[in-house]
C-alpha positions as CSV (number, residue, x, y, z in Angstrom):
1,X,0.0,0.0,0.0
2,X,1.7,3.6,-1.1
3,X,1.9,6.4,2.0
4,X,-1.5,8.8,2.1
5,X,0.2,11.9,2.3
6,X,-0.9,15.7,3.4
7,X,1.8,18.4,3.3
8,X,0.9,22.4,4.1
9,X,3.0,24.6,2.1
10,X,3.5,27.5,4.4
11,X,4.4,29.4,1.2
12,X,5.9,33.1,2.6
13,X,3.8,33.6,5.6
14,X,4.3,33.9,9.0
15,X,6.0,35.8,11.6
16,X,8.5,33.2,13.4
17,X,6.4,33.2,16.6
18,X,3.5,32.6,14.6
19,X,4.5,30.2,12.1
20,X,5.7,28.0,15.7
21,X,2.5,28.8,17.1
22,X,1.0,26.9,14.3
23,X,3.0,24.2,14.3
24,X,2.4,23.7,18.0
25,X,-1.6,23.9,16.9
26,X,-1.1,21.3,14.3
27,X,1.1,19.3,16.1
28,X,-1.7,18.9,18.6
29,X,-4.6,18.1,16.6
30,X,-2.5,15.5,15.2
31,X,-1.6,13.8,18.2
32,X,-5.6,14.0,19.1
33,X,-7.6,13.8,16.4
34,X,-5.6,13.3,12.9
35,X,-6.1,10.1,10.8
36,X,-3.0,7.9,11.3
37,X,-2.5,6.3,8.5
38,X,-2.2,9.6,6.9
39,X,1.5,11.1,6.9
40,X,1.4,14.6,7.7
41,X,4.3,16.9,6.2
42,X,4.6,20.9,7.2
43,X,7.0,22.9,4.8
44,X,7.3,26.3,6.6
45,X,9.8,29.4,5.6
46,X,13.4,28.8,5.7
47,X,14.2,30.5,9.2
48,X,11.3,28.9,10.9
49,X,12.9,25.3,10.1
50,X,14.4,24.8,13.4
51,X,12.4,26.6,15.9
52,X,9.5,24.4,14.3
53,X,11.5,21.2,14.2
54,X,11.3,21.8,18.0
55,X,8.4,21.7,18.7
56,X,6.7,18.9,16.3
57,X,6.7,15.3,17.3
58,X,8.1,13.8,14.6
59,X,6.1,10.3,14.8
60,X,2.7,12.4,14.3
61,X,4.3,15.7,11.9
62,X,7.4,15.8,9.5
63,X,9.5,18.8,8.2
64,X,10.0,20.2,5.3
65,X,11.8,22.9,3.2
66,X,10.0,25.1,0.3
67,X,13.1,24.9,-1.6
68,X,16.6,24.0,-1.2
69,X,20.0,25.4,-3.2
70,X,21.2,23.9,-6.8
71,X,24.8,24.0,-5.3
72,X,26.7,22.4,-2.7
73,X,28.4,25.4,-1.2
74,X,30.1,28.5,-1.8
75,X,29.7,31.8,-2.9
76,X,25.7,32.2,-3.1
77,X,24.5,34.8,-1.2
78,X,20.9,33.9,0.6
79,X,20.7,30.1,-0.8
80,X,20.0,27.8,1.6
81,X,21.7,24.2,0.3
82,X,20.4,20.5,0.8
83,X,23.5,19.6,3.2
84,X,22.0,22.9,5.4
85,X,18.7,21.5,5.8
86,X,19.6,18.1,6.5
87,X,21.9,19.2,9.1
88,X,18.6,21.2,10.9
89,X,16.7,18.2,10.6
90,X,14.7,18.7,7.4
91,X,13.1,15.6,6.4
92,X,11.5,16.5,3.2
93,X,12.4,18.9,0.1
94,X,9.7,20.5,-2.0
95,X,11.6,21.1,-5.3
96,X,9.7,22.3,-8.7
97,X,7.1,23.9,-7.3
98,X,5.1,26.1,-10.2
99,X,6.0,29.7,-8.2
100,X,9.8,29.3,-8.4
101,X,9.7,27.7,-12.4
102,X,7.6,31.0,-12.5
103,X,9.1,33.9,-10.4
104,X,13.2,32.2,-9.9
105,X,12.9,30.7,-13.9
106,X,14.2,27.3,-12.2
107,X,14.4,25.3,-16.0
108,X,14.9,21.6,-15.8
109,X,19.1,21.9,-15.5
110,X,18.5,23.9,-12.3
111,X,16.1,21.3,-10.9
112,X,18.1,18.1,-11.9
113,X,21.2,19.3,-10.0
114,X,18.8,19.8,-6.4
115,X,17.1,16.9,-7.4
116,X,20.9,14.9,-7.0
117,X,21.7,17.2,-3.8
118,X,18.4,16.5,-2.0
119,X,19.4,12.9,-2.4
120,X,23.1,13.1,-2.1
121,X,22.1,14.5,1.7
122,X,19.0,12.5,2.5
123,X,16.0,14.2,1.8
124,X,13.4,12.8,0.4
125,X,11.9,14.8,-2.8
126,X,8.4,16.4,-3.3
127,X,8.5,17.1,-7.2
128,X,5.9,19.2,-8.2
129,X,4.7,19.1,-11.9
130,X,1.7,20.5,-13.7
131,X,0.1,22.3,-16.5
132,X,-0.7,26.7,-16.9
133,X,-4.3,27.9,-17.9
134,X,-3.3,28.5,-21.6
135,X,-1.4,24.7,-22.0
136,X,-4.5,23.1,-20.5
137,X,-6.9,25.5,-22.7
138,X,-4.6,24.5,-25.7
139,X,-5.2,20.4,-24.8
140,X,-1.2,20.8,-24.0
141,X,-1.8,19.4,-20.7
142,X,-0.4,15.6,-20.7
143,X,2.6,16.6,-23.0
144,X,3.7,19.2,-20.9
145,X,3.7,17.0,-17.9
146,X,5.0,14.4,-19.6
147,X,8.6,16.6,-20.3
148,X,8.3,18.0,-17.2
149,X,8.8,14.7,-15.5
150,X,11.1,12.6,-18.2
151,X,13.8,15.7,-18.1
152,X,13.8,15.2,-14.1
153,X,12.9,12.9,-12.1
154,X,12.9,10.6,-14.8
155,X,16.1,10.8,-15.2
156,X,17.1,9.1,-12.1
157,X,17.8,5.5,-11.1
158,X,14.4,3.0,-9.8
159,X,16.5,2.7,-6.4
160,X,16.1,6.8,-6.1
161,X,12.9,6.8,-7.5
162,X,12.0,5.2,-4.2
163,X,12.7,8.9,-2.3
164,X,10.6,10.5,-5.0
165,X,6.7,11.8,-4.2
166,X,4.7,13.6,-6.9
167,X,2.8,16.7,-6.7
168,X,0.6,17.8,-9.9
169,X,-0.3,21.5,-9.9
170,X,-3.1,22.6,-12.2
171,X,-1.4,26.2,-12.1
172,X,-4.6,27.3,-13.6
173,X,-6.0,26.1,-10.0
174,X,-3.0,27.5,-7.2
175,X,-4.6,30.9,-5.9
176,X,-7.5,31.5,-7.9
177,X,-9.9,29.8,-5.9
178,X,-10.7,27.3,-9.1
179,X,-10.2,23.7,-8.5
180,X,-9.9,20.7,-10.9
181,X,-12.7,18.7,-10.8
182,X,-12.0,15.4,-9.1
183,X,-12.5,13.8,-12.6
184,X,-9.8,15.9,-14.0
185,X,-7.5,15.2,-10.6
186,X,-7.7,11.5,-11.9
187,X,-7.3,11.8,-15.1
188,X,-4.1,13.6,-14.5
189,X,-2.7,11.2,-11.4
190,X,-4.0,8.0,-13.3
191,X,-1.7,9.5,-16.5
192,X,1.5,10.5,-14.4
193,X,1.2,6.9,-12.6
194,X,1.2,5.2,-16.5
195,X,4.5,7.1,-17.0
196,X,6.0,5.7,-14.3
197,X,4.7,2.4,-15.1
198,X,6.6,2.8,-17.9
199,X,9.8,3.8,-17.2
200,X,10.4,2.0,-13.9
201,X,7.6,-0.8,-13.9
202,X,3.8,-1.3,-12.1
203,X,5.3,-1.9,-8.8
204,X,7.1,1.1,-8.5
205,X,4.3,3.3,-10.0
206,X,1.9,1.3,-7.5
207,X,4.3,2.4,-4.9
208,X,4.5,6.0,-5.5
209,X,2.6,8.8,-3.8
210,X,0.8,11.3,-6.2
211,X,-0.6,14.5,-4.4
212,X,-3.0,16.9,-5.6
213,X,-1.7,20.7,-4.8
214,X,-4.5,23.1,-6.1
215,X,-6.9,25.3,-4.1
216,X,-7.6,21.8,-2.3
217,X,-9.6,22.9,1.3
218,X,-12.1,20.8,3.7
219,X,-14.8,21.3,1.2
220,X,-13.1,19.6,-1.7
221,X,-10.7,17.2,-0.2
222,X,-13.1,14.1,0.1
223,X,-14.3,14.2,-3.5
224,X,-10.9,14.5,-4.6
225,X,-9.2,11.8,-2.1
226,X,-12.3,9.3,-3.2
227,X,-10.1,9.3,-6.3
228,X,-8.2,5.7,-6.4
229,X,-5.0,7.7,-7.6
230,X,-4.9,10.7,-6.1
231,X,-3.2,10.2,-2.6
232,X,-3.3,13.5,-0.9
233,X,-2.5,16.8,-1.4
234,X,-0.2,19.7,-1.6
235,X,-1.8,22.4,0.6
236,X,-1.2,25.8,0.4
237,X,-3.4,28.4,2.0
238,X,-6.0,25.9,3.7
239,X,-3.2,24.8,5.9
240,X,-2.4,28.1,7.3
241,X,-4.8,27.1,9.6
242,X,-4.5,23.9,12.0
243,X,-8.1,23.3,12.1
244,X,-8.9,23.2,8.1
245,X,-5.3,21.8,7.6
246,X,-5.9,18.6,9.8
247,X,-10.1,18.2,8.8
248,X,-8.1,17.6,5.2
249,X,-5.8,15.0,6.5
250,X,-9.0,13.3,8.2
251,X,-11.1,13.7,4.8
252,X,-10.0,10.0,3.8
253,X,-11.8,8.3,6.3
């Protein structure tokens, strides 16, 4: 059986003291009231990493980045690199995300080398793919994802592939309130878990953990969980607060 996953994208938001007064929040409505046999991920802002890290219990909530470096070390003012986070107790590493191919012009070069560095210092990988309003409108959404995913993740050995969870962002969907329907949520996971049929085998794509990440909230996440291959979701502003964030994690029972 692959992982049920729920992870809350912080995104830029909150103060330090209120971004560990959240986690304390979710942390306890985990403990109390959250599905276990969901995994719950929080991804908070770089300088919150540790301070939160403190106060989570990390059999109920794991950690996050938003991002990590696409070099070792050096000379890169304000990057924050993979060895970094693993040293402050990251366990996850969201890498791909739409907002930084959009804002940061992160191309598939940049992402294949923290891709490697992620893995290279034991993080495990949140690869975000997915499809803007004019591809989708143009019928361009499976080839799109379809590049997206062979010029990364794709590229990688079926032993590393094992570290690797999927995110597909309808960009169309993040921030504008729209949602995919569920049918188009499955249509899309059911199509990215072919592609990995195909280039690592059924067992591994049987294995692997697609989320949904767009404009997913309490009122939506049952009808797109139902879904046989959509496994959770990539949250953004619904898990901004503990109560909405954890009635998510609890809409597959």
């Amino acid at each position: 059986m692959r992982k049920k996953i729920v992870a809350g994208n912080w995104k830029m938001n909150k103060t330090l003291q209120e971004g560990i007064d959240l986690a304390i929040e979710i942390n306890k409505l985990a403990v109390e009231k959250a599905d276990n046999d969901v995994d719950i991920i929080i991804a908070p802002p770089f300088i919150h990493l540790t301070e939160v890290g403190k106060v989570i219990d990390r059999e109920h909530v794991s950690l996050s980045s938003q991002n990590c470096a696409s070099e070792q070390q050096g000379a890169f003012t304000g990057e924050v690199s993979a060895e970094m986070l693993w040293s402050a107790g990251v366990d996850y590493v969201i890498i791909g995300h739409s907002e930084r191919r959009a804002y940061y012009q992160e191309d598939n070069d940049i992402l294949n080398k923290k891709i490697k560095l992620a893995l290279d210092n034991n993080l495990k990988i949140i690869f975000c793919c997915g499809e803007n309003l004019e591809q989708r409108e143009a019928n361009k959404h499976f080839e799109v994802i379809k590049k997206q995913l062979t010029e990364t993740v794709f590229t990688l050995i079926k032993e590393d592939f094992d570290s690797i969870i999927l995110a597909y962002e309808p960009i169309w969907a993040i921030g504008t309130g729209k949602t995919a329907t569920p049918e188009q949520a499955q249509e899309i996971h059911k199509f990215i878990r072919s592609l990995i049929s195909e280039k690592f085998g059924n067992d591994i794509a049987q294995e692997t953990t697609i989320l949904y990440g767009g404009s997913c909230k309490p009122a939506n996440a049952k009808q797109l969980f139902v879904n046989p291959d959509v496994d959770g979701g990539l949250i953004g502003g619904a898990a901004l607060k503990a109560e909405d964030f954890i009635d998510i994690v609890n809409s597959f029972k």
